[in-house]
N, C-alpha and C positions, 0 to 999 in steps of 0.2 A: 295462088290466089285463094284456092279454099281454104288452103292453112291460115295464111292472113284473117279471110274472114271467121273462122271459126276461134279464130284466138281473140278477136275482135268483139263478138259474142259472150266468151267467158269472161273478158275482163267486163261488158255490161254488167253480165249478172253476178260476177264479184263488187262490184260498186251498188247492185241495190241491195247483195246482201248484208252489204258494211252498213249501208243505210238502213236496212231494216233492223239489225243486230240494236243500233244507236237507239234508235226509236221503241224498240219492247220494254216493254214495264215489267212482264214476268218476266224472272233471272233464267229459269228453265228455258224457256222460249229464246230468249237469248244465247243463250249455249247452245243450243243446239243448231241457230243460226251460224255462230260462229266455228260449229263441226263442219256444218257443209260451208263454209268462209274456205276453210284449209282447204276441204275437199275439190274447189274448183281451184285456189292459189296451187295443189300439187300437179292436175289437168294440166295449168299454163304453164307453170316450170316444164312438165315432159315435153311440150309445144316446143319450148321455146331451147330445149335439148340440154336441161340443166336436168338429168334425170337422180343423180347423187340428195339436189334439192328438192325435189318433188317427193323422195322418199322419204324423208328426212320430214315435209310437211304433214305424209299421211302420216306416218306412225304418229309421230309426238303432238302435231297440231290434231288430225281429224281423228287419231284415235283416241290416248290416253288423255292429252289435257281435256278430254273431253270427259272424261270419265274423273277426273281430277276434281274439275268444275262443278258436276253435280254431286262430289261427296261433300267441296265445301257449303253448297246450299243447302243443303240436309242442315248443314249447321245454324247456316244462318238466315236459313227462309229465303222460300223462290218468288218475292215480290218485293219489287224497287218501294222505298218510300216515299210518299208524296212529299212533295213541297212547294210551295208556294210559286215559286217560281223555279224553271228550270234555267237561266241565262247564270253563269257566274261570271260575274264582270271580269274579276284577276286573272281567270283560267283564258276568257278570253283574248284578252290584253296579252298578255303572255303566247297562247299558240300565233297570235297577231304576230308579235315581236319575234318568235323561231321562225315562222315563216318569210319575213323579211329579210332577216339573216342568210336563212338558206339560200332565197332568191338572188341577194347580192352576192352570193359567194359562185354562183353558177354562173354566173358573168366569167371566171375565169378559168371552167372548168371544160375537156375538150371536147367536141361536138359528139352526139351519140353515135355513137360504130366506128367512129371517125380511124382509120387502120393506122392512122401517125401518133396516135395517142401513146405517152411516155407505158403504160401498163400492157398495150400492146408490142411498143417495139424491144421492153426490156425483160421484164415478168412472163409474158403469156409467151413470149420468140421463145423462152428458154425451157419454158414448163412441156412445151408442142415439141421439141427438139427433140433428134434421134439420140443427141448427146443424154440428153436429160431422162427416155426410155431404157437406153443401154446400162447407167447410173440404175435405174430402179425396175426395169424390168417388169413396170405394171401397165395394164393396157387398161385404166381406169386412170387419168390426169386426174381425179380428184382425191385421190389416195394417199402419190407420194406428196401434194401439195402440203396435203392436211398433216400427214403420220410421221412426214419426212424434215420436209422443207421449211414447215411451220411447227414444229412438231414443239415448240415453247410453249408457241402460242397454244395448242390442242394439252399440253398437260397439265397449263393452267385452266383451262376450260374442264377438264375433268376433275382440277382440285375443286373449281369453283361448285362442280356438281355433288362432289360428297359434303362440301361446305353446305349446302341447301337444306341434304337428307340430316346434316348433321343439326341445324336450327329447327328441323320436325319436332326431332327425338328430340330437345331439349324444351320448344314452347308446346307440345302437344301431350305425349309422353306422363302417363299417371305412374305416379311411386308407387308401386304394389309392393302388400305386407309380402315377408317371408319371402322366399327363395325365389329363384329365377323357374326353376321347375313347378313349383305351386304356383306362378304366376299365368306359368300354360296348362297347366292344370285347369284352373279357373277358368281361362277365357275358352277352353272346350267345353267342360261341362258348368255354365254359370251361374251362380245360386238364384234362385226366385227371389224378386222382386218385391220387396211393400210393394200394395195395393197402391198407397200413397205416393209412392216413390215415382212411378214412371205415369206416362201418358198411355194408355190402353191403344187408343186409336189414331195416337200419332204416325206409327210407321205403314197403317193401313190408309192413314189420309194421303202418307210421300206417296203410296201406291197408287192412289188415286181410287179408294175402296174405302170411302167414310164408313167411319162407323164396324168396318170387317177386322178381320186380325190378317196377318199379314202371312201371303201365301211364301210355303217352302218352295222356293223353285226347284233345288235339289230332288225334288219327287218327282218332278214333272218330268216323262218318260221321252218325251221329246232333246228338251235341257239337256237331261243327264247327260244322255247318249252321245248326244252332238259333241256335246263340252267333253267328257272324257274319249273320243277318237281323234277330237282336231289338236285337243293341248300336245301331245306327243309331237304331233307334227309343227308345230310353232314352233318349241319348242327348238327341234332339228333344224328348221328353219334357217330362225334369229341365231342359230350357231356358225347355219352355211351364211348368210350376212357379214356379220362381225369376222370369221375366216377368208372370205374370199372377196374381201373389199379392193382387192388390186386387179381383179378381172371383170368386175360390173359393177353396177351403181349398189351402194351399199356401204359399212364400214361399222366398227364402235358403237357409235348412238347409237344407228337404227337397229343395229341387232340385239344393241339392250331392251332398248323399249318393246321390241316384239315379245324376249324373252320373258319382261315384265308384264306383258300383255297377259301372257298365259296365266300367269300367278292371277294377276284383278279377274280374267274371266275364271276360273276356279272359285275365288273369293264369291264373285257375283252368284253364281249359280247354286253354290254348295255350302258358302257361307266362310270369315275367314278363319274360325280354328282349323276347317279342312285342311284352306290354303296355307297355314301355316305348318301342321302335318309335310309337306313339300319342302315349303323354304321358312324353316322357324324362324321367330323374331333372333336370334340370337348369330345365327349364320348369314342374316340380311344385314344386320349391324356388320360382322366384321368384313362380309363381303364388300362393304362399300368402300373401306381401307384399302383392302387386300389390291383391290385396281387399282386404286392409286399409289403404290406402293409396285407393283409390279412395271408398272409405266416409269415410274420414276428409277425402279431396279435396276429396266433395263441400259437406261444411261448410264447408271453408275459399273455397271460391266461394264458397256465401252472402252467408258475413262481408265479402269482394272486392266483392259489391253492395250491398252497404250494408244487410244485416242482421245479422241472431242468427246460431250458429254453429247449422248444418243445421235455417235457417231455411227451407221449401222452396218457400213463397211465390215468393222473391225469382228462381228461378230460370224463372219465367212469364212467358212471350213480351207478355202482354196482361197490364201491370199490374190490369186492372183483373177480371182473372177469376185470381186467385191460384189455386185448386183444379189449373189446369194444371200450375203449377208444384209442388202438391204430389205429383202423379200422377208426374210427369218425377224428383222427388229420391227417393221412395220404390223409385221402378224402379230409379233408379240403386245404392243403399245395397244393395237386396237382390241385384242384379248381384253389386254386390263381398263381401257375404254370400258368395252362391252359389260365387262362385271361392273364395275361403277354403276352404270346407268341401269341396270338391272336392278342390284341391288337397290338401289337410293329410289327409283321411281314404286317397287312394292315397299318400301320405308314410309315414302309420302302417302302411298294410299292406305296402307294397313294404319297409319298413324290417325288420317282424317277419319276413318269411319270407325275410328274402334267402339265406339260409344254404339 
């Protein structure tokens, strides 16, 4: 009963903070609402013991899109514009029209929890099955789901993710003169600006410091300190994630975006030629392939030994205990997960903020 009500609680104050999210006119203020949005939706996934999704919300929802969110406002100003009215008749005619849709299609859809339901008696009998543990030998059902069973479906979702980082680099992305080396040359040490050229007190207004110049945080003795003892350990981390996604909640994604996490806080604190010192633009570009390409590799070995494509059986030292082999290709696919999402998520941020 306390569980109930305490879950009961969080989804209130996830519904006023969608409401208040809708209602802010500063864009800042909105993002940040919609940081602590994630941060109560990952709360109620752990509730509700979907703990692979909860993780999955903080990293990418309460951390990095958040930190995504306000490099695009830098760009394009943290205050909604007015206008005349806010009612859009088509918009609403339309969410009117999906939501009718939906409604009549639940007329056929099974009662909630309901244990006769075709997803429980086929799908979920077989995923929970000793049959289905002995096959993959992971004590995390959201693992072999994903890495195994769907594992189409997840290589497409990681093509989709270098596809993203790969529309940064081509709509964001300045042609710099001369070499790829004078390129990082430059953006470490930057030449001085016309007077004319920049806004003096723009990056000190983002700070909230009219009129100041804009503080190094890198100096700041606190910063530094913090930011170079805890990156090592993220780091390590998001490695133990993405590795040991068959024994606790975790996997691919989330240990990329951790991984990437370290990068933007480095960027944030020290600045990004630092951050790029670490992971150059050059090694974040091919890293974003290289996972994709290692995920995709490993099927094509399968198929080379004479299976199915990201068959993972086949890749078991001991034909005769295949599970090894499943444990070896799911390590591997989320490997190349984990690089993707690494790479492609410092792609996106070093690309928005380069200016």
């Amino acid at each position: 009963m306390n569980e109930l009500a305490l879950l009961a609680g969080l989804l209130a104050l996830v519904v006023a903070t969608a409401v208040g999210t809708v209602q802010a006119r500063n864009l800042y203020a909105a993002t940040i609402l919609l940081g602590i949005y994630s941060l109560l939706m990952a709360l109620t996934w752990t509730l509700l013991h979907a703990v692979d999704v909860a993780f999955t919300e903080a990293s990418v929802g309460a951390g990095v899109s958040t930190i995504l969110l306000f490099a695009a406002l830098v760009r394009i100003g943290g205050r909604e514009t007015e206008n005349q009215s806010n009612l859009h008749l088509p918009a609403l005619l339309l969410v009117l029209l999906l939501g009718g849709l939906l409604a009549y299609g639940l007329e056929d859809a099974p009662a909630f929890g309901d244990p006769d339901a075709p997803v429980h008696r086929r799908a979920a009998a077989f995923y929970t099955s000793l049959e289905s543990y002995h096959l993959s030998h992971s004590k995390n059902l959201a693992t072999p789901v994903l890495a195994s069973y769907r594992g189409y479906d997840t290589l497409f979702e990681t093509a989709v993710i270098f596809t993203a980082g790969l529309a940064m680099i081509l709509l964001l992305r300045k042609e710099s003169a001369g070499s790829p080396a004078e390129a990082e040359e430059i953006a470490e040490d930057p030449p001085a600006a016309e007077p004319d050229a920049v806004d003096p007190g723009r990056s000190a207004r983002l700070l909230g410091r009219p009129g100041g110049a804009p503080r190094d945080l890198g100096r700041h003795p606190v910063l530094s300190k913090v930011c170079k003892t805890v990156v090592p350990f993220v780091v390590v981390f998001g490695l133990y994630v993405i590795t040991h996604g068959e024994l606790g909640p975790g996997g691919g994604f989330q240990g990329g975006v951790i991984i990437a996490a370290a990068f933007v806080l480095v960027a944030l604190v020290f600045g990004l030629p630092r951050a790029r010192q670490f992971l150059p633009r050059a090694w974040s570009d091919a890293l974003a392939g290289v996972g994709v390409l290692v995920y995709a590799g490993v099927g094509l070995t399968t198929m080379a030994l004479g299976g199915t494509y990201l068959e993972y059986a086949r890749l078991a030292l001991d034909p005769e205990h295949p599970a090894g082999g499943q444990t070896l290709g799911m390590t591997l696919v989320e490997m190349g997960v984990g690089v993707t999402v690494a790479a492609v998520m410092a792609t996106i941020f070093s690309e928005m903020v380069e200016d």
